[in-house]
C-alpha positions as CSV (number, residue, x, y, z in Angstrom):
1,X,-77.6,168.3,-172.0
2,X,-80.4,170.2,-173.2
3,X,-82.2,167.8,-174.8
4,X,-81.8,165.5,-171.8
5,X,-83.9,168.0,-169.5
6,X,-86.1,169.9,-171.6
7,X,-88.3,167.3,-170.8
8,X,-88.2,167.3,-166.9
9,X,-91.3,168.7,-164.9
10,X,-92.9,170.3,-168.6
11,X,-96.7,170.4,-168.1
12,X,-98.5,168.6,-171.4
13,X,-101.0,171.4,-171.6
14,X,-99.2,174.6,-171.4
15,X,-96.1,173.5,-172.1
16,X,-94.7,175.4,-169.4
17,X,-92.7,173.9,-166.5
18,X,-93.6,173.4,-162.6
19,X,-90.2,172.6,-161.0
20,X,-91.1,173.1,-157.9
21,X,-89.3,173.1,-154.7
22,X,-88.4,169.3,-153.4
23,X,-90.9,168.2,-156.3
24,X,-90.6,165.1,-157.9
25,X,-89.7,167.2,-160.9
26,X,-87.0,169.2,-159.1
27,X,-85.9,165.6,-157.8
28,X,-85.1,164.7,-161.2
29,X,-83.7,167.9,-162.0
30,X,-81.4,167.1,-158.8
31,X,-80.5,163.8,-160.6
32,X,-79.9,165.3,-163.8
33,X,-77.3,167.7,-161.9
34,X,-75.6,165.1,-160.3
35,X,-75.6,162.5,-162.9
36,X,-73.8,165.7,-165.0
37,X,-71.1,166.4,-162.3
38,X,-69.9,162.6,-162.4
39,X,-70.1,162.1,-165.9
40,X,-67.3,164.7,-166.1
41,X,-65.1,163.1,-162.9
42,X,-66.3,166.2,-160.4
43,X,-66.8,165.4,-156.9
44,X,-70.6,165.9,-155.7
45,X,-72.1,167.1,-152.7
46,X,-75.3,168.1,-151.2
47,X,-74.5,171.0,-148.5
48,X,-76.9,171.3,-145.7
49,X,-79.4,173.0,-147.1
50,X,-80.1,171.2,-149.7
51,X,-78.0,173.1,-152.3
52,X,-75.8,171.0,-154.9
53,X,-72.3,171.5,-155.8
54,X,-70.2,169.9,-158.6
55,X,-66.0,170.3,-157.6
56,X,-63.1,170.8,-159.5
57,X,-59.7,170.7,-157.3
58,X,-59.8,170.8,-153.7
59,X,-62.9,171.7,-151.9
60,X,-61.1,173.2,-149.0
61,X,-58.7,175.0,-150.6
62,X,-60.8,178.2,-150.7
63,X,-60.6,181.3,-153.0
64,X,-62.9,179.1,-155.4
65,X,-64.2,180.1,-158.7
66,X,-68.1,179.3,-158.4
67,X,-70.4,179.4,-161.4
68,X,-74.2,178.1,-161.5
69,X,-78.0,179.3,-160.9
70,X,-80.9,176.8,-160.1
71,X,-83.2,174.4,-161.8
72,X,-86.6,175.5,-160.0
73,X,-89.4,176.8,-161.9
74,X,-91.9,179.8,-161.1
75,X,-95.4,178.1,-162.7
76,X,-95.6,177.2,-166.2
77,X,-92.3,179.0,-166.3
78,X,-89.7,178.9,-169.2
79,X,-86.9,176.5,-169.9
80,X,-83.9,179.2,-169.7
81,X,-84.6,181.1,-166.4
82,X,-82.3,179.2,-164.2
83,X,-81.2,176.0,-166.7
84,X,-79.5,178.4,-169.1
85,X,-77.3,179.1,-166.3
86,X,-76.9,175.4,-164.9
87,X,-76.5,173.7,-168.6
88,X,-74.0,176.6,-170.1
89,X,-72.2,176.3,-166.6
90,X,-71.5,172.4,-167.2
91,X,-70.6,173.5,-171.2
92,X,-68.2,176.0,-170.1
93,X,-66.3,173.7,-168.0
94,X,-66.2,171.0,-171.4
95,X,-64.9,174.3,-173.1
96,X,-62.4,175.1,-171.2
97,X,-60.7,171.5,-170.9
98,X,-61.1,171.3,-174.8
99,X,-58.5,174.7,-174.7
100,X,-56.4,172.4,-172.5
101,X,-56.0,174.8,-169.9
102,X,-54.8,174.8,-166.5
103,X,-56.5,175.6,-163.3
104,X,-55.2,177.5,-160.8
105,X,-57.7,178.0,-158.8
106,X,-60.9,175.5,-157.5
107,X,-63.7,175.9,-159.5
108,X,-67.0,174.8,-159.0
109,X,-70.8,174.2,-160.2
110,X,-73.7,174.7,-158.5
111,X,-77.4,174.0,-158.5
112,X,-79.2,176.6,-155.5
113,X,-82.4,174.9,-154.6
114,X,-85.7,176.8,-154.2
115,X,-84.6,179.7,-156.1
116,X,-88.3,181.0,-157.5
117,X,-90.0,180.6,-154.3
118,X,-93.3,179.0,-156.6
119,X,-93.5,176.6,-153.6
120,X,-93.3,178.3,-150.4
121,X,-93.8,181.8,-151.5
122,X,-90.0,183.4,-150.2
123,X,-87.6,183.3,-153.5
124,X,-84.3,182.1,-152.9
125,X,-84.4,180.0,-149.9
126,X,-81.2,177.7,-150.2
127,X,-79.1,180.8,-150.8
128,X,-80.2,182.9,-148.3
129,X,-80.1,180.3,-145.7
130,X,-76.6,179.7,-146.7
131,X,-76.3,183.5,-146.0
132,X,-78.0,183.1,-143.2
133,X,-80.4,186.0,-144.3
134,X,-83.1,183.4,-143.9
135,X,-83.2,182.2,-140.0
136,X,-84.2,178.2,-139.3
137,X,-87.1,179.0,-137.5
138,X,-88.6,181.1,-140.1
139,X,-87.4,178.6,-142.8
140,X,-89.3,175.8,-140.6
141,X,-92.8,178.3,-140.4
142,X,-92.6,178.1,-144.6
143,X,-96.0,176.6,-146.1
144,X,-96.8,175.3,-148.9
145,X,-100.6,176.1,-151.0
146,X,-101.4,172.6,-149.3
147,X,-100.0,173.5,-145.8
148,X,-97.0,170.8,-146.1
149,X,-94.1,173.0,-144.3
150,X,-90.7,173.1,-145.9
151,X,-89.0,170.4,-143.3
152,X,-91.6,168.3,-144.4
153,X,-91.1,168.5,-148.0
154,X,-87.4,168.4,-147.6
155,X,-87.7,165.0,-145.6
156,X,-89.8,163.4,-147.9
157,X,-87.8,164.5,-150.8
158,X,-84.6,162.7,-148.4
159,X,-82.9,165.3,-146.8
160,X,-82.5,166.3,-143.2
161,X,-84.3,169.2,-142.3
162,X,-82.5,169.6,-139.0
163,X,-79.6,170.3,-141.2
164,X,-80.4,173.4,-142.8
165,X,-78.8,176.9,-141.6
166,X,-75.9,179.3,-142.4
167,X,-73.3,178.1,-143.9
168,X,-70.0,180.6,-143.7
169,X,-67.8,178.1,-143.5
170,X,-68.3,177.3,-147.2
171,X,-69.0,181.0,-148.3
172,X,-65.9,181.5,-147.1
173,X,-64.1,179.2,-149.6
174,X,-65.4,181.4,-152.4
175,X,-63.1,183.9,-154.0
176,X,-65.8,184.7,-157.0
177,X,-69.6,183.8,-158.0
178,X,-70.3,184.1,-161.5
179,X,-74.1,183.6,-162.2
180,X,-75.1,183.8,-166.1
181,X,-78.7,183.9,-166.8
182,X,-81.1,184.6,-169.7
183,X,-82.2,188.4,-169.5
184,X,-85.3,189.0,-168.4
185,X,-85.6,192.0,-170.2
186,X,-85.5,193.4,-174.0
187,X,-82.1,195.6,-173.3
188,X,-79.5,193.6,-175.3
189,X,-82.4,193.0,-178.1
190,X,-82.1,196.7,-178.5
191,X,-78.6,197.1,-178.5
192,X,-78.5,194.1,-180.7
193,X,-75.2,192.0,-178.1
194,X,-75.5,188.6,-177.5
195,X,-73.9,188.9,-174.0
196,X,-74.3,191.6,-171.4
197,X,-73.1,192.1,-167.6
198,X,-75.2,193.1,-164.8
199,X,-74.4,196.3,-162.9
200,X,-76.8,195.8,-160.2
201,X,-80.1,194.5,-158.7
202,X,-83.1,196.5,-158.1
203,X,-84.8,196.4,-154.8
204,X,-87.7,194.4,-155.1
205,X,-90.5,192.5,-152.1
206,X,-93.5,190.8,-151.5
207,X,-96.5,192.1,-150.0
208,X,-99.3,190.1,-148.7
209,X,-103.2,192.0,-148.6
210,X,-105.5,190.3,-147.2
211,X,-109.4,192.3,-147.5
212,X,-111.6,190.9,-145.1
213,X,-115.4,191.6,-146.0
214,X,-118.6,189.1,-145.3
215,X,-119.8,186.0,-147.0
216,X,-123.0,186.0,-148.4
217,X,-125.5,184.5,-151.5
218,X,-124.7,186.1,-155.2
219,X,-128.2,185.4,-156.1
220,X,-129.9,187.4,-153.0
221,X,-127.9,189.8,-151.6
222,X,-128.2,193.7,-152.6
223,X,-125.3,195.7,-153.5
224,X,-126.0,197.9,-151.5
225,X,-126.0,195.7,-148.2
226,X,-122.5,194.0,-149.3
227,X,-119.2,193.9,-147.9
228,X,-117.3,193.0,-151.4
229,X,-113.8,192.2,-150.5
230,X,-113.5,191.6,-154.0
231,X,-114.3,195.1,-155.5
232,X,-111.5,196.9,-152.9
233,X,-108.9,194.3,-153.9
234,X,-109.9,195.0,-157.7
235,X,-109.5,198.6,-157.0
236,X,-106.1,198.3,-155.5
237,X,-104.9,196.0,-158.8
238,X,-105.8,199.4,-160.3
239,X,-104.4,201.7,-157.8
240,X,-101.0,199.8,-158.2
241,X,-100.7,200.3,-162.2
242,X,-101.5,204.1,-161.7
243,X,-99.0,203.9,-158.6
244,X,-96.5,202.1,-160.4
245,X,-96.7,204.7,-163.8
246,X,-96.5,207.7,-161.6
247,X,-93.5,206.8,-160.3
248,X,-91.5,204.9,-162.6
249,X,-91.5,201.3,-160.8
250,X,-93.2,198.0,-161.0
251,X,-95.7,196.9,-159.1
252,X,-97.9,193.4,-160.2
253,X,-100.7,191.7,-158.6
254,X,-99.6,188.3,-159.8
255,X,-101.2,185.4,-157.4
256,X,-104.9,185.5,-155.5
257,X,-106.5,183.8,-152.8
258,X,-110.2,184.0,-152.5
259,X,-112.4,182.0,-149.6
260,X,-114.8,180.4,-150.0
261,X,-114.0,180.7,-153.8
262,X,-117.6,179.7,-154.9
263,X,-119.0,180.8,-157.7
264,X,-122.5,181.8,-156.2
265,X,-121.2,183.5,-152.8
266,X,-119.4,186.7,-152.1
267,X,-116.3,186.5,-151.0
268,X,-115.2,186.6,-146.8
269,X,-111.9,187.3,-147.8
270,X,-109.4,188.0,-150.9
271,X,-105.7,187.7,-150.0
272,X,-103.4,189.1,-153.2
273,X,-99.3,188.9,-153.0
274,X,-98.3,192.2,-154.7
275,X,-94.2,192.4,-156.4
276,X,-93.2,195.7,-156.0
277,X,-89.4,196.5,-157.4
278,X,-87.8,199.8,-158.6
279,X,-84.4,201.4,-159.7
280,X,-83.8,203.2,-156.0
281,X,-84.9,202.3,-152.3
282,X,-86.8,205.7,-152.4
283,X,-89.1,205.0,-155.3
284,X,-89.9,201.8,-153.9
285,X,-90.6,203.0,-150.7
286,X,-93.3,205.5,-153.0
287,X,-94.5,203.5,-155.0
288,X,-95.8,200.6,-152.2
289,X,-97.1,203.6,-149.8
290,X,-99.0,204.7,-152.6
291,X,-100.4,201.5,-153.0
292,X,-101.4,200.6,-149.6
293,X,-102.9,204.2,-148.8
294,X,-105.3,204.1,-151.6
295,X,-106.5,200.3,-150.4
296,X,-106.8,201.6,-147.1
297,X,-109.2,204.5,-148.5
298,X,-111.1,202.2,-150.5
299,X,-111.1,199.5,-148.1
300,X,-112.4,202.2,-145.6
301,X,-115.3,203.4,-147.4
302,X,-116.6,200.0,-148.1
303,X,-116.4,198.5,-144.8
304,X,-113.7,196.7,-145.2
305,X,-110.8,195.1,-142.9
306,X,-107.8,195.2,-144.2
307,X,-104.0,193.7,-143.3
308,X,-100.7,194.5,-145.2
309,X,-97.6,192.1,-144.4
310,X,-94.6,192.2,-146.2
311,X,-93.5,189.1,-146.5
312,X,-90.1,189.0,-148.3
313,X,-87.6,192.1,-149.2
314,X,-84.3,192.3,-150.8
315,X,-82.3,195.4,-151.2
316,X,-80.4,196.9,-154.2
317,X,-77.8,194.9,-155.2
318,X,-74.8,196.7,-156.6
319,X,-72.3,194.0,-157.8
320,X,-68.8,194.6,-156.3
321,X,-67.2,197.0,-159.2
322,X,-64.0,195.2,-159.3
323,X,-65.1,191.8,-160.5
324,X,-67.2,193.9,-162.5
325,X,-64.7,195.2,-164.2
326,X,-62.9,192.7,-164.4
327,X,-65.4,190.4,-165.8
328,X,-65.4,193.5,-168.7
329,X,-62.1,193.4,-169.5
330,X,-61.9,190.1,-170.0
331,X,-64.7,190.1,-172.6
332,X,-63.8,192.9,-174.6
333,X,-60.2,191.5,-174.3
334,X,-61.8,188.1,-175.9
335,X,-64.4,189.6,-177.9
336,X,-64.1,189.6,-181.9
337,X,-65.5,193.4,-181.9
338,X,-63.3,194.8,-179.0
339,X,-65.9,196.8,-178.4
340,X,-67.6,197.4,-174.2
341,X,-69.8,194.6,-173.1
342,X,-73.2,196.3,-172.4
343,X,-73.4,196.4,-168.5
344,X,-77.5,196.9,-167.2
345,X,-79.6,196.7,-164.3
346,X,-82.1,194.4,-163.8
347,X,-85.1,193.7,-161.8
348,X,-85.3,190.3,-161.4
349,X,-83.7,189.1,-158.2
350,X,-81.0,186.3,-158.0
351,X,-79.3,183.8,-156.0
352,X,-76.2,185.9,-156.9
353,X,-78.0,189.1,-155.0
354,X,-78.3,187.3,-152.3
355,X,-74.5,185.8,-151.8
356,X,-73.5,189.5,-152.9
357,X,-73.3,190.3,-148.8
358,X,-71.0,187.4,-148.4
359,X,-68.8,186.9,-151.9
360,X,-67.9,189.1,-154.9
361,X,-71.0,188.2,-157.0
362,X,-70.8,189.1,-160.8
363,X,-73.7,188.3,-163.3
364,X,-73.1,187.1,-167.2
365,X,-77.0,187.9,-169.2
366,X,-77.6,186.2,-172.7
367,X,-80.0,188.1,-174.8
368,X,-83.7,187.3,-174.8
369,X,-84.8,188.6,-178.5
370,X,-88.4,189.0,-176.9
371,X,-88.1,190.1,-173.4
372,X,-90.8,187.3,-172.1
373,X,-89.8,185.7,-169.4
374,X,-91.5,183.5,-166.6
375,X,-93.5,181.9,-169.4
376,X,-93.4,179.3,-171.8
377,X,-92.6,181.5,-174.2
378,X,-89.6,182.5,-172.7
379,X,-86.5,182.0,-175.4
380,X,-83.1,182.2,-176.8
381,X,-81.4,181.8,-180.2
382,X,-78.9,179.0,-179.7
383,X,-76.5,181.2,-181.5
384,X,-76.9,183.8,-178.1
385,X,-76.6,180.5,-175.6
386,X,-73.6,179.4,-177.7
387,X,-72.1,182.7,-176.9
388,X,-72.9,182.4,-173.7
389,X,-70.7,179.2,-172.9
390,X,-67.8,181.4,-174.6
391,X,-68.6,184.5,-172.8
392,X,-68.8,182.5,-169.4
393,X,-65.8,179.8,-170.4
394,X,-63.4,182.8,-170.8
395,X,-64.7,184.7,-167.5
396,X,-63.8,181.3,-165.8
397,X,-60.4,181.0,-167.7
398,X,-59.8,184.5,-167.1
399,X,-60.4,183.9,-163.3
400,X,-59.5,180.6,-162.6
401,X,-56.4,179.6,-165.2
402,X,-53.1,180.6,-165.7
């Protein structure tokens, strides 16, 4: 399985991937899914917002066993963040009819579309409209880098656009969501598991800044008669690392926008997206007021306008303890150590955050020995990702068999 999609949407030059949303690429990623789900006798559908789903036992039945992640890419992202949880989900399910076992419960795969956001800048936008935490009519004001809006893309790519909304009918037929995922982090590298469980997921948004100076020749203007939106955004890049170290969060100025982006003319505007997450709602809250005061100062004293929008936000996530704990016991239980599974934090934000409001959520992590992620040099041992598909396989036993 891996083999067969390692190849799908990988750019020849940097080797990374660019999956995006309702991309060829992420059409044939959709393929892959579904090709995967038959091969193995599953019933496949597409729910109405575009989301895939691979069925064991009776859809309606409810109290379902649910285990997946997504297939997008950030760009010239890694092949684990997302796959890894797709691929091992699929492997898990050939491991545990291998044991012979018997299902008591449905259980089911899934494949959440549009989980990175890469596309139309707001992460996770099949499962939060399932959740209905994203509304149709903002989902239908989503644009692309080239102004295509997400209805668009969606109908071009084959599905209905008019379609798309909540869905509680079908988040009510879930008794459990188990997400595993490569960690985005070093944590497990230092305690030296293979396997981890998430305890919960820091809060974490998007803020767009948008300076507004003037447009004018490189080659004739005087510093002293410029309006530089360039310099204030370059401060504020600044500003958010001291921001960020004072208080113990993470801020990044990841993705810029610059008109009229010529290499002999001063900018009229610079427009950055700033990621902002931390362990608490009130260090966040410190960390991005810090931030926007000091860009406000700077942008003040060099003549500069300045708007602050905050375009996506997701709240801690605290995984419900219970399937938590649960999700422990059955690992140490199954574990040739005996000893507790490592249970961390993260601040990397999920579909399984998101469905959190709705269904018990739970999250399986499988060691990354560098910590890189979101880059092509994102990786994990096979020996970890082996462990994985045991680690999750016996979750889903645990759960979902007698």
């Amino acid at each position: 399985m891996w083999r067969e999609l390692a190849p799908v949407g990988r750019h020849p030059d940097s080797g990374g991937y660019r999956r995006y949303a309702w991309s060829a690429a992420d059409l044939d990623c959709r393929a892959w899914f579904r090709e995967q789900a038959e091969a193995r006798g599953l019933t496949y559908e597409t729910d109405r917002n575009g989301n895939q789903w691979a069925w064991l036992g009776d859809l309606l039945a409810g109290d379902a066993v649910v285990t997946g992640s997504h297939l997008d890419s950030v760009p010239d992202g890694g092949a684990f963040d997302g796959p890894l949880g797709v691929v091992s989900s699929f492997a898990a399910l050939d491991e545990l009819r291998s044991r012979g076992v018997a299902f008591t419960r449905p259980l089911a795969i899934t494949n959440f579309g549009d989980e990175e956001g890469a596309r139309f800048g707001l992460a996770c936008v099949g499962s939060r409209l399932a959740a209905g935490q994203l509304t149709v009519a903002d989902a239908h004001r989503l644009r692309d880098a080239d102004g295509i809006a997400l209805p668009a893309a969606m109908e071009s790519a084959g599905y209905d656009p008019e379609a798309i909304g909540p869905d509680p009918e079908r988040l009510a037929r879930i008794g459990a969501f188990v997400e595993l995922h490569v960690e985005q982090g070093r944590a497990l590298d230092l305690t030296g598991d293979p396997v981890g469980i998430a305890s919960a997921i820091w809060p974490h948004g998007r803020w767009r800044f948008d300076f507004r100076g003037e447009a004018n020749h490189a080659g004739t203007t005087r510093l002293a008669d410029r309006r530089d939106p360039m310099l204030t955004y370059a401060e504020t890049v600044l500003a958010a690392r001291r921001e960020a170290e004072l208080t113990g969060a993470l801020a990044t100025f990841g993705k810029i926008a610059v008109e009229p982006n010529g290499v002999n003319a001063i900018p009229s505007l610079v427009r950055g997206w700033l990621d902002s997450r931390a362990a608490d709602q009130a260090t966040l809250d410190a960390v991005v007021t810090g931030i926007e005061r000091a860009a406000r100062e700077y942008a003040e004293r060099a003549g500069i306008d300045l708007d602050v929008v905050r375009e996506s936000f997701t709240p801690v996530v605290e995984f419900e303890h219970a399937l938590r704990d649960e999700l422990a016991k059955i690992l140490e239980g199954s574990g040739d150590t005996g000893r507790p599974v490592p249970v961390l934090g993260t601040g990397a934000g999920h579909d399984a955050g998101i469905l959190s409001a709705s269904v018990p959520t739970a999250m399986l992590f499988v060691r990354n020995p560098t910590g890189i992620s979101h880059s092509p040099a994102e990786h994990a041992a096979e020996d970890d990702c082996t462990a994985g598909v045991r680690a999750l396989a016996d979750v889903l036993e645990g759960l979902a068999c007698s």
